[in-house]
C-alpha positions as CSV (number, residue, x, y, z in Angstrom):
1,X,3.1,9.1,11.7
2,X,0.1,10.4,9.8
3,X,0.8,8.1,6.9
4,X,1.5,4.8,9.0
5,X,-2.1,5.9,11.0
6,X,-4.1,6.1,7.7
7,X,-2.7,2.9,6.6
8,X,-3.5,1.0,10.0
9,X,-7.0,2.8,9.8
10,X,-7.4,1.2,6.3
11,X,-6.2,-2.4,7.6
12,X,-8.5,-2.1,10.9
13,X,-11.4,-1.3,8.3
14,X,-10.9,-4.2,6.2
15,X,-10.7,-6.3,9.1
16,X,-14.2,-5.1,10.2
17,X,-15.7,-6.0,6.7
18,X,-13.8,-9.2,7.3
19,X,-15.2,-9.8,10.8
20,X,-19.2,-9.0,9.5
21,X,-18.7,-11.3,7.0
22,X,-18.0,-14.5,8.6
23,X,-20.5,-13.4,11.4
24,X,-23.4,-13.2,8.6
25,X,-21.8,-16.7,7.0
26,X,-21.8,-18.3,10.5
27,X,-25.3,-17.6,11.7
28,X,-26.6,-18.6,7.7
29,X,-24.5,-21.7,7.8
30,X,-25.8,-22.7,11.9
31,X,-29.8,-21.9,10.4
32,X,-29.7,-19.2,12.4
33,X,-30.7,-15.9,10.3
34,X,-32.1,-12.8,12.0
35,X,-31.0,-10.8,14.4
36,X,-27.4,-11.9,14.4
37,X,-27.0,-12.1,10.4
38,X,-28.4,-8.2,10.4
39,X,-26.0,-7.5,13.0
40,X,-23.0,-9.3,10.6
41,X,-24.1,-7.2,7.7
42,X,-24.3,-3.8,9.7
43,X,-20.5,-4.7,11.2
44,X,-19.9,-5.7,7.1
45,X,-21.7,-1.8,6.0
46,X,-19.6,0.0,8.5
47,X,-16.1,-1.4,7.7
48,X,-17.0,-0.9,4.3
49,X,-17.5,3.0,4.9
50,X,-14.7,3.4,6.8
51,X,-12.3,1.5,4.5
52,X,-14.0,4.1,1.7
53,X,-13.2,6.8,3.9
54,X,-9.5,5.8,4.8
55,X,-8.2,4.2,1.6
56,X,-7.5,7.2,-0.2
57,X,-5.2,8.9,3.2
58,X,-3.3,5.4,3.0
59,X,-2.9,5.2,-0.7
60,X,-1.7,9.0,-0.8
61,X,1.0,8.2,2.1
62,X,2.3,5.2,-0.3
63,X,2.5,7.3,-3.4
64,X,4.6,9.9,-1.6
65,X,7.0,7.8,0.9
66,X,7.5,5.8,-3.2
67,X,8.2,9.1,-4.3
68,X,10.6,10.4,-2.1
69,X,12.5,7.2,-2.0
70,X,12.9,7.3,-5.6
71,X,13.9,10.3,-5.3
72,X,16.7,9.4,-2.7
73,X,17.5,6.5,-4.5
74,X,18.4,8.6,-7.8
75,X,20.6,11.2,-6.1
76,X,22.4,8.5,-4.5
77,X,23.1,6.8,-7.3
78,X,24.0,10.2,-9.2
79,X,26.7,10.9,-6.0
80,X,27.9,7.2,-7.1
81,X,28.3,7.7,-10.3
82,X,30.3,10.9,-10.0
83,X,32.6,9.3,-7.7
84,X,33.5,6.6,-10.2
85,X,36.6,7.9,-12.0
86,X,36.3,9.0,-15.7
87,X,36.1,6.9,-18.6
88,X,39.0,6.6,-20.5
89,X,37.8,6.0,-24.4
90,X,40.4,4.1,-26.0
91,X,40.8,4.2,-30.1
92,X,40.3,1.6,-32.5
93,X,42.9,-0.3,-33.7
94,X,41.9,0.0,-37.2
95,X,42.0,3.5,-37.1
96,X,45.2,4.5,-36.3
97,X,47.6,5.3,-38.9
């Protein structure tokens, strides 16, 4: 759970920046700069933070549930391959006598 939280954190954060951004675009874009704009680029500073704060959680929880599944993924595929039955290695015909 704690690596499907930091990942969600890291989303919700980039969703804030996201959110601040086309606040400060829409109050520049009506004529309207001041007090709203300010507040668009505080919203845009804070998601920023907390995306800097929960990116690296979130990007550790990806490099270890990639790691375990390869992990899985090889020792299953070393149980299949020991199951398969053994090769038989036939000789050439040109070198028998």
């Amino acid at each position: 759970m704690p690596k499907l939280a930091a990942i969600l954190a890291t989303l919700a954060a980039v969703i804030t920046q996201l959110i601040g951004v086309t606040v400060m675009l829409t109050t520049r874009a009506t004529g309207n700069p001041g007090t709203a704009s300010t507040t668009g680029l505080t919203i845009t500073i804070l998601g920023f933070l907390a995306t800097l704060a929960a990116a690296p959680p979130a990007c550790r929880a990806l490099y270890i549930w990639a790691r375990d599944r390869g992990y899985l993924l090889y020792h299953q595929h070393q149980a299949q391959d020991a199951a398969l039955p053994p090769v038989v290695h036939l000789p050439r015909s040109g070198t028998m006598p």
